[in-house]
VEXTI-858600 format. One record per residue: residue number from 1; x, y, z negated of N, C-alpha, C in turn. Coordinates in nm, 3 decimals. Layout:
// residues N
SITE, NUM, X, Y, Z, X, Y, Z, X, Y, Z
...
END
This chain:
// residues 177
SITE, 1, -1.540, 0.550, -5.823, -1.461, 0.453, -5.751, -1.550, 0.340, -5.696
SITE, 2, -1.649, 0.316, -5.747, -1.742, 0.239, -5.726, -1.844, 0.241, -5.594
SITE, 3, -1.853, 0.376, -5.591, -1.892, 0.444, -5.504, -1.835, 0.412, -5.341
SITE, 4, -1.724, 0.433, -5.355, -1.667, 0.445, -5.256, -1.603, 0.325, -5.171
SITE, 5, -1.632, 0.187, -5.294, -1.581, 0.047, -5.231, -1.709, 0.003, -5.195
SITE, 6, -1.858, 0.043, -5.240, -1.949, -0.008, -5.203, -2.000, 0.100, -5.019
SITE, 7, -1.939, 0.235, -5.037, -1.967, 0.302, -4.886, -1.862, 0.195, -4.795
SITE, 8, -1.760, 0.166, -4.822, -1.646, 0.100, -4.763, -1.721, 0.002, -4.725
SITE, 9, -1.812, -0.121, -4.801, -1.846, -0.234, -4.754, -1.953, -0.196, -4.668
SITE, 10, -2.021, -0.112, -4.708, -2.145, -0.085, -4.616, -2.119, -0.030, -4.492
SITE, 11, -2.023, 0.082, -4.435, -1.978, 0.099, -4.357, -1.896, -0.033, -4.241
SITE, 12, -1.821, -0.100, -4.297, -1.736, -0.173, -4.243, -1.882, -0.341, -4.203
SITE, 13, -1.977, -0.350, -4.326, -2.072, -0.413, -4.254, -2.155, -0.375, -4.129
SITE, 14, -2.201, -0.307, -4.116, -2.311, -0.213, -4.033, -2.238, -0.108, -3.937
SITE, 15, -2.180, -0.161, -3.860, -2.094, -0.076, -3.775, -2.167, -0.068, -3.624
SITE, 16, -2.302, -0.153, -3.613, -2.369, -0.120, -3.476, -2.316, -0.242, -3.379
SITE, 17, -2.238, -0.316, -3.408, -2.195, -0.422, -3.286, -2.278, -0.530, -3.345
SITE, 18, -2.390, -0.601, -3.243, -2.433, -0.717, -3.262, -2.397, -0.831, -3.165
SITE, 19, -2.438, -0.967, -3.175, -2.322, -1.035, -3.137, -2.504, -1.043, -3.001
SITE, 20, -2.432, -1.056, -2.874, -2.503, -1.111, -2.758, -2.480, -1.255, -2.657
SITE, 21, -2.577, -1.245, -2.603, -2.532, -1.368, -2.498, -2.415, -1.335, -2.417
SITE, 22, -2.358, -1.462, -2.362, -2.242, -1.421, -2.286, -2.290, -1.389, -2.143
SITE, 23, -2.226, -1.291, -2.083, -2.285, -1.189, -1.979, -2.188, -1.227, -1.872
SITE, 24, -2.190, -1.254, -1.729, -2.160, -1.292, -1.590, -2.072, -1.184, -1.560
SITE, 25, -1.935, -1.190, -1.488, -1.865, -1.127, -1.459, -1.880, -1.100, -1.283
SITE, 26, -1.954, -1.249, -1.232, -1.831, -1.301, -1.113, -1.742, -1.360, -1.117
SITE, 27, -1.677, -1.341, -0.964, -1.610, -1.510, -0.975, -1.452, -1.435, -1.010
SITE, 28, -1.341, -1.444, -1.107, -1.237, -1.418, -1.106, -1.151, -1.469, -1.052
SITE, 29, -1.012, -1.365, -0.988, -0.907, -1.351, -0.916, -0.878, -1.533, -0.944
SITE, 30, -0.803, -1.549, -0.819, -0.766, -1.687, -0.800, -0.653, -1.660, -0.714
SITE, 31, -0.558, -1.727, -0.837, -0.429, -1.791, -0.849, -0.338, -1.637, -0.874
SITE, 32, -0.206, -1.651, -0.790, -0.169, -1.474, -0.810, -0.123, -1.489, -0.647
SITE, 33, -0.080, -1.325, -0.626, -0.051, -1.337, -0.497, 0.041, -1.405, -0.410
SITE, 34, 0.031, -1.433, -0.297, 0.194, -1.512, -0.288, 0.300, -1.375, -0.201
SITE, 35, 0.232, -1.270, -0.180, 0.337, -1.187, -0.150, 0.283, -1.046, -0.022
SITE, 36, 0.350, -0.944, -0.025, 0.264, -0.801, 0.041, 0.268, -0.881, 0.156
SITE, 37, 0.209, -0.795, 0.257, 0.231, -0.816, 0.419, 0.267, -0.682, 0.437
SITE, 38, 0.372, -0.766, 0.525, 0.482, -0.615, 0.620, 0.437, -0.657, 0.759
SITE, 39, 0.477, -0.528, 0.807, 0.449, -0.498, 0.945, 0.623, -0.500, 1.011
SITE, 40, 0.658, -0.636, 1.107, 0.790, -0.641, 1.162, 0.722, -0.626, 1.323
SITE, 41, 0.823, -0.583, 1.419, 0.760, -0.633, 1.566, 0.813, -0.744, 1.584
SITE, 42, 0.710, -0.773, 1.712, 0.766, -0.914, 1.759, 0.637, -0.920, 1.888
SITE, 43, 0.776, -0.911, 2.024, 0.718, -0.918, 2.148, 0.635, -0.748, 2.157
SITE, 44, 0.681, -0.673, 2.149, 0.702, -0.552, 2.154, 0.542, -0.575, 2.061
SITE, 45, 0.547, -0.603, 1.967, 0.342, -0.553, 1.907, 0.407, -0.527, 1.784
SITE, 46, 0.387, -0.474, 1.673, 0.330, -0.426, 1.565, 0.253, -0.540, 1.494
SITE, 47, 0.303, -0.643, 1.388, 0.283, -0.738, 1.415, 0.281, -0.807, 1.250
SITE, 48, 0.165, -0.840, 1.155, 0.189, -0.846, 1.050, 0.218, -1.003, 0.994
SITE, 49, 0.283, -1.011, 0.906, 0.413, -1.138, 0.809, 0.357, -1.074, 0.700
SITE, 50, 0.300, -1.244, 0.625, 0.312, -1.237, 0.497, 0.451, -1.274, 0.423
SITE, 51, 0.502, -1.142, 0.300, 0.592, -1.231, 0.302, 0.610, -1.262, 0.176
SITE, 52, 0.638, -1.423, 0.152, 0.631, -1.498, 0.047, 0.753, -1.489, -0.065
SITE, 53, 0.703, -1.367, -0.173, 0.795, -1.365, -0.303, 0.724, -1.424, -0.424
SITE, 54, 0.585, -1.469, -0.418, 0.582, -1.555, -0.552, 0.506, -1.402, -0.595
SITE, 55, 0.486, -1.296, -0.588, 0.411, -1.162, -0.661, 0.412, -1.063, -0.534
SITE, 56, 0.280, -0.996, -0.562, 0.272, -0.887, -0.479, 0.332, -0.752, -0.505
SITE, 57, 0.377, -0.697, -0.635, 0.456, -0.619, -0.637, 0.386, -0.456, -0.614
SITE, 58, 0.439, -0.334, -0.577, 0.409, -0.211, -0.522, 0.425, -0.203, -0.408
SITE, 59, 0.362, -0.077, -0.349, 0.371, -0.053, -0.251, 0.512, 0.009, -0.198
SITE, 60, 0.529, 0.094, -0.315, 0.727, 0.129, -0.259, 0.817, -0.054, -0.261
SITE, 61, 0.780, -0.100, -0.349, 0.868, -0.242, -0.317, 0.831, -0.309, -0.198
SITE, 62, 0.696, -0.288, -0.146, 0.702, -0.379, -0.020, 0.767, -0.316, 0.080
SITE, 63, 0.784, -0.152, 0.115, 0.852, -0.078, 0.169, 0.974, -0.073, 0.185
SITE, 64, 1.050, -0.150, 0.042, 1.190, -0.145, 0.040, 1.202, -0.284, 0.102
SITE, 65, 1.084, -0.375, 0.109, 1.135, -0.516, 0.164, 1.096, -0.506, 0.309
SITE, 66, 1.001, -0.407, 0.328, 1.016, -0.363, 0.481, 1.135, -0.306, 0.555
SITE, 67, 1.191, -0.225, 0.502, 1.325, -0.128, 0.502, 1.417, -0.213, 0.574
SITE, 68, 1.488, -0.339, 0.465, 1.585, -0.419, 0.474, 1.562, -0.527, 0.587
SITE, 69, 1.470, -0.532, 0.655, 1.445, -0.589, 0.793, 1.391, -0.737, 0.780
SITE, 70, 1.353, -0.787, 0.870, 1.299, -0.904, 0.875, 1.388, -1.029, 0.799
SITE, 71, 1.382, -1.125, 0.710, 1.507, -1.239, 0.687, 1.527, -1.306, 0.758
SITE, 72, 1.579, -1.404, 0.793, 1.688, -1.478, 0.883, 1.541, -1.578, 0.903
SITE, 73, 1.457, -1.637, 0.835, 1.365, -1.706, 0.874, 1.279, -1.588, 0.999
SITE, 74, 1.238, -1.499, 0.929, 1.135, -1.479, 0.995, 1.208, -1.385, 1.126
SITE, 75, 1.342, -1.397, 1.136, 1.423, -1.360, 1.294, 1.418, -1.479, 1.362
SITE, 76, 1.425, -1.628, 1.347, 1.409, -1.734, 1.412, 1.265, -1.720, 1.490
SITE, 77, 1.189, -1.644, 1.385, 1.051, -1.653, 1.453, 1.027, -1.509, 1.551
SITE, 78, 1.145, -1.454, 1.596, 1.168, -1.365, 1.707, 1.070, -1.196, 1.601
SITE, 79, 1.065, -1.238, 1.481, 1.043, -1.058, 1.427, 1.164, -1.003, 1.414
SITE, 80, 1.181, -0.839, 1.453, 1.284, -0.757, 1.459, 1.192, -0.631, 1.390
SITE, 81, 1.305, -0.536, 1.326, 1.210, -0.382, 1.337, 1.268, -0.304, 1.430
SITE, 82, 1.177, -0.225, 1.456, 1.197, -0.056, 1.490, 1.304, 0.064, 1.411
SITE, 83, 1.301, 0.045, 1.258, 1.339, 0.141, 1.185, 1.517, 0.113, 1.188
SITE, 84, 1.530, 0.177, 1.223, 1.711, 0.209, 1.234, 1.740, 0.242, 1.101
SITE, 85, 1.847, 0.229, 1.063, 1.900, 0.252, 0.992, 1.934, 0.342, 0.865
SITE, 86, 1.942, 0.459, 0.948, 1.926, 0.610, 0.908, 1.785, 0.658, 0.865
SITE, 87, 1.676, 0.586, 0.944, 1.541, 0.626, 0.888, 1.552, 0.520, 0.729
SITE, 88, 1.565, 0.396, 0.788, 1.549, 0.297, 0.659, 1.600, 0.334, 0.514
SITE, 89, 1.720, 0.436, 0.529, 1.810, 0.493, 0.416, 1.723, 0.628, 0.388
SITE, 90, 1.649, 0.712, 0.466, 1.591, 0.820, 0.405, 1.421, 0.818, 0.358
SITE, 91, 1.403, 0.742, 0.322, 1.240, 0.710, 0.350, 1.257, 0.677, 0.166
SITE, 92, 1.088, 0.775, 0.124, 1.020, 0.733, 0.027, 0.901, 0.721, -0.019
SITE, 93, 0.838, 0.677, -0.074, 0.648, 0.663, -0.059, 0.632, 0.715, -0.204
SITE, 94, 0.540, 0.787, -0.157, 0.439, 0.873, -0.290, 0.350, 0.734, -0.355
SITE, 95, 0.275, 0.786, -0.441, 0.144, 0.721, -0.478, 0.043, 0.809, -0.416
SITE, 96, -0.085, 0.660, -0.388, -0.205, 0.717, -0.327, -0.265, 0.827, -0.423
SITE, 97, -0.277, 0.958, -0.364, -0.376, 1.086, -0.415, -0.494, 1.095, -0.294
SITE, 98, -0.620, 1.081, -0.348, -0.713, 1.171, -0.273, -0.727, 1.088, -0.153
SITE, 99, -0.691, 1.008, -0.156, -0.708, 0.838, -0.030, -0.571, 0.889, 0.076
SITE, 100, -0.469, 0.949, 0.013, -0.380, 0.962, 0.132, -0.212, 0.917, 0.036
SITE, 101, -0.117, 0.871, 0.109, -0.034, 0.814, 0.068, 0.067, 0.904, 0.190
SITE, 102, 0.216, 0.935, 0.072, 0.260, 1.034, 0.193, 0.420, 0.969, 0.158
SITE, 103, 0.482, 0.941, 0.300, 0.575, 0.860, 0.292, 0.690, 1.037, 0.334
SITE, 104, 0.807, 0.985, 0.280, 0.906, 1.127, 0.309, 1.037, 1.075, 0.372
SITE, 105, 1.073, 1.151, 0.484, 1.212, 1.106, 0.553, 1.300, 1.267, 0.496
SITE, 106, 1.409, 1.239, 0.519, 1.519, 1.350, 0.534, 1.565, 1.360, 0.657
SITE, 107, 1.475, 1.354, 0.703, 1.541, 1.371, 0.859, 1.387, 1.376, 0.920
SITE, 108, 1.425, 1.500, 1.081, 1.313, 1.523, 1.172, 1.252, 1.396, 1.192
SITE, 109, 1.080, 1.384, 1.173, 1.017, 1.302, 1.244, 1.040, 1.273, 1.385
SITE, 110, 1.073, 1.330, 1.464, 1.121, 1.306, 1.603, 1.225, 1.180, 1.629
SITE, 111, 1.306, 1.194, 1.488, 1.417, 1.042, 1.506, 1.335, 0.920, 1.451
SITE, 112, 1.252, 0.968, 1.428, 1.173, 0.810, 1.387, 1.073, 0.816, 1.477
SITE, 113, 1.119, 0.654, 1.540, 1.001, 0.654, 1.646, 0.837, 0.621, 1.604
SITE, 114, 0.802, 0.564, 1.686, 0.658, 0.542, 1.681, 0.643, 0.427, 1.643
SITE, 115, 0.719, 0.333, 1.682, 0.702, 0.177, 1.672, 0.756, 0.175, 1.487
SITE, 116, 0.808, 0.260, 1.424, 0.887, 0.252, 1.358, 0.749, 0.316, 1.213
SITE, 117, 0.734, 0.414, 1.273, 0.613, 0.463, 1.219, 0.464, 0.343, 1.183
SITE, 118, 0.467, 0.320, 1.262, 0.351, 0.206, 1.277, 0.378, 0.074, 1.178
SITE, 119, 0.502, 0.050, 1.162, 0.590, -0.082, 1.076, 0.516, 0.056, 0.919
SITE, 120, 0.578, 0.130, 0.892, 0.557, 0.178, 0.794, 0.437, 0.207, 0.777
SITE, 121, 0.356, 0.271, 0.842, 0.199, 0.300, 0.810, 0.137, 0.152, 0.753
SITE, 122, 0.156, 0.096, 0.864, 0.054, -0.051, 0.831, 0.106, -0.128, 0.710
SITE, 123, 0.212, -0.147, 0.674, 0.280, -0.180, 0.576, 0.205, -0.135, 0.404
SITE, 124, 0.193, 0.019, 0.424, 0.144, 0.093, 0.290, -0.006, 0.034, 0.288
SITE, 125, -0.079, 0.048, 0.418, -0.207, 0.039, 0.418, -0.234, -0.114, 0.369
SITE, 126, -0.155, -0.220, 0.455, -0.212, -0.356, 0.376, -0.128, -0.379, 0.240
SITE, 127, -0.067, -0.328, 0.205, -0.089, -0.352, 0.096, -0.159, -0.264, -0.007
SITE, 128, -0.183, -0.183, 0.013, -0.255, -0.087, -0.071, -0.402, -0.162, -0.090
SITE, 129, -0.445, -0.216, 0.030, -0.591, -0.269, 0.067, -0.551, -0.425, -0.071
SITE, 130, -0.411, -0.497, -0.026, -0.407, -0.637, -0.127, -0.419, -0.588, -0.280
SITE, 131, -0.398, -0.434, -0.317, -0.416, -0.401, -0.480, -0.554, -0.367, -0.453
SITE, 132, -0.616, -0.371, -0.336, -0.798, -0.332, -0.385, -0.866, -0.200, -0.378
SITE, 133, -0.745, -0.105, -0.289, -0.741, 0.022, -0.203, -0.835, -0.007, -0.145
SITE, 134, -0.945, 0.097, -0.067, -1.053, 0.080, 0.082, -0.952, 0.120, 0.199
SITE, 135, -0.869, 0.032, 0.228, -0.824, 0.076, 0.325, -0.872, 0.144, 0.448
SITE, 136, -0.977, 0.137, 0.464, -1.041, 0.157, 0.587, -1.062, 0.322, 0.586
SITE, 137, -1.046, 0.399, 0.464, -1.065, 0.544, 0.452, -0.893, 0.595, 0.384
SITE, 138, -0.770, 0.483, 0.370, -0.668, 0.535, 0.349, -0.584, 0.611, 0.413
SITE, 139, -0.488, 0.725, 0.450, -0.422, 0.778, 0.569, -0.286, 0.762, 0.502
SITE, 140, -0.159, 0.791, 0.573, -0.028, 0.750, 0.572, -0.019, 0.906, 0.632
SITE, 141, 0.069, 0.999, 0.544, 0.098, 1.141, 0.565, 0.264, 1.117, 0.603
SITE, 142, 0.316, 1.123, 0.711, 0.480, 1.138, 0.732, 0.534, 1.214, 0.714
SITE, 143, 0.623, 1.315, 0.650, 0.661, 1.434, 0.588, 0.803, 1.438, 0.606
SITE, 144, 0.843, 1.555, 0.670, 0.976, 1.553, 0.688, 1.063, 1.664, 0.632
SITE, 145, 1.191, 1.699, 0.623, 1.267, 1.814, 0.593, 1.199, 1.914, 0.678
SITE, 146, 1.175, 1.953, 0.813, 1.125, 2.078, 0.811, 0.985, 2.073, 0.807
SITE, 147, 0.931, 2.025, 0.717, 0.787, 1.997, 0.673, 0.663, 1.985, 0.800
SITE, 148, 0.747, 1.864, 0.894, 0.656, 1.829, 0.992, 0.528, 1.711, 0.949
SITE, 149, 0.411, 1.734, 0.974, 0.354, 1.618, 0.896, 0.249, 1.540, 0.980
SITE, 150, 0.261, 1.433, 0.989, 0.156, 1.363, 1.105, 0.062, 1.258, 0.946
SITE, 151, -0.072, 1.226, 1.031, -0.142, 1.171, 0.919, -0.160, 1.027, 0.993
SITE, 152, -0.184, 0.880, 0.954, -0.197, 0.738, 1.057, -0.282, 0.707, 0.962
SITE, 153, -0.363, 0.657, 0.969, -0.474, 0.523, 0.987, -0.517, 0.435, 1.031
SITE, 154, -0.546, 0.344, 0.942, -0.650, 0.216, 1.025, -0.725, 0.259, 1.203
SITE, 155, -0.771, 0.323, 1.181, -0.894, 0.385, 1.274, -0.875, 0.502, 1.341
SITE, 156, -0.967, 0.557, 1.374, -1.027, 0.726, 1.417, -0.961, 0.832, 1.301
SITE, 157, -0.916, 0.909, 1.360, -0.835, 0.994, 1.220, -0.984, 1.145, 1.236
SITE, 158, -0.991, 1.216, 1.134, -1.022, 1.283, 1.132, -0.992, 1.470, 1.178
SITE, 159, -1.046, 1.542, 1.253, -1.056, 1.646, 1.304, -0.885, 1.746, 1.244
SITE, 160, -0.903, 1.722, 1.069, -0.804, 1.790, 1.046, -0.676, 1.696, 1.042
SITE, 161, -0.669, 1.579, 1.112, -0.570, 1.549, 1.088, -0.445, 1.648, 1.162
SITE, 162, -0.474, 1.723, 1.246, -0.368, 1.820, 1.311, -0.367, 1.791, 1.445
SITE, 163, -0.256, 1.907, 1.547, -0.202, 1.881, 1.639, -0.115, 1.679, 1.642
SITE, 164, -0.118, 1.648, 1.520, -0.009, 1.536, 1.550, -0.048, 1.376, 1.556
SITE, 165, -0.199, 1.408, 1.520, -0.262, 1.305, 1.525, -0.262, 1.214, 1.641
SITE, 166, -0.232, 1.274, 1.791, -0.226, 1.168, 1.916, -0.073, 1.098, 1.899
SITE, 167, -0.012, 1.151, 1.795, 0.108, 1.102, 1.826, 0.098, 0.984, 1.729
SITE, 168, 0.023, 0.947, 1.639, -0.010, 0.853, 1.520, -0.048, 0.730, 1.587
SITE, 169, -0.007, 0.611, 1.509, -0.029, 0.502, 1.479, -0.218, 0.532, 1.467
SITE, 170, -0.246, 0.410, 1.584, -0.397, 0.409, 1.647, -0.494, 0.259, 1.535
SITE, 171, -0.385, 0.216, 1.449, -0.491, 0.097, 1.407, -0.364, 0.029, 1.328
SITE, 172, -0.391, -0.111, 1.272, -0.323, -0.184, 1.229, -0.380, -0.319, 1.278
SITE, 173, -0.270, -0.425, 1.342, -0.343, -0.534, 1.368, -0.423, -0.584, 1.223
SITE, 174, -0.493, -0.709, 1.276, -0.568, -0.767, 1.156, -0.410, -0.836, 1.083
SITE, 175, -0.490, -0.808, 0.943, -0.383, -0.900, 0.815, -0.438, -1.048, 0.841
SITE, 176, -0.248, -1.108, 0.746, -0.320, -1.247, 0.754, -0.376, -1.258, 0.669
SITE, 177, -0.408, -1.375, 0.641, -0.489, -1.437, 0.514, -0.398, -1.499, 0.445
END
């Protein structure tokens, strides 16, 4: 028995952690967020609003606060969307796999326009970029009931993005600060 309270102390002494200097991180996060940026139009552009909830939240929550349309403040300031109704009610966002994020309608991509598309692409992308995503290599996959699929990005899309790529969202304006 003796044995085994003196392996106990020796073990539980000598476990390999020695104590070091304190080691530099960088500079840490400052303050918390004040809220995603959505993409509303305004003056026919594609057009990004921070919008101020006190937390940045997910990317499906900024989607659902994209969805429900601009608030009564930021309609004074002449933002409207694109997304009708019927798209706004069938729409859901995956999580990012493999740098691509794939949003799903129940209904033909054809009823969702472009301008509408573009509110949603840019939407996933800045905020994906405010959790610390590279946006700049993220794509937005649109996926529909008869499994039509267009890919949007920041930028230049790549070779396989498909036949549907001219029809994609060409950029995202700059975010605010």
């Amino acid at each position: 028995m003796r044995w085994v309270a003196l392996l106990l102390v020796l073990v539980l002494a000598g476990c390999g952690v020695r104590p070091t200097r304190p080691v530099g991180a960088g500079e840490g996060p400052i303050g918390v967020a004040p809220g995603p940026i959505l993409y509303f139009q305004r003056a026919g552009a594609t057009t990004p609003v921070l919008r101020q909830t006190g937390h940045l939240g997910t990317v499906r929550e900024a989607v659902a606060l994209l969805l429900a349309g601009p608030t009564p403040q930021e309609q004074d300031l002449d933002y409207y969307t694109a997304i009708g109704p019927v798209a706004a009610s069938a729409t859901s966002v995956g999580p990012v796999r493999d740098g691509v994020v794939t949003v799903d309608f129940t209904m033909p991509l054809e009823y969702v326009g472009q301008e509408a598309k573009a509110q949603i692409a840019c939407t996933v992308i800045a905020v994906n970029a405010q959790l610390g995503a590279n946006a700049r290599n993220l794509l937005v996959r649109f996926r529909s009931v008869p499994g039509v699929t267009q890919l949007s990005g920041p930028d230049a899309f790549p070779a396989a993005a498909g036949p549907y790529a001219q029809d994609a969202p060409r950029g995202c304006p700059a975010m605010p600060r």
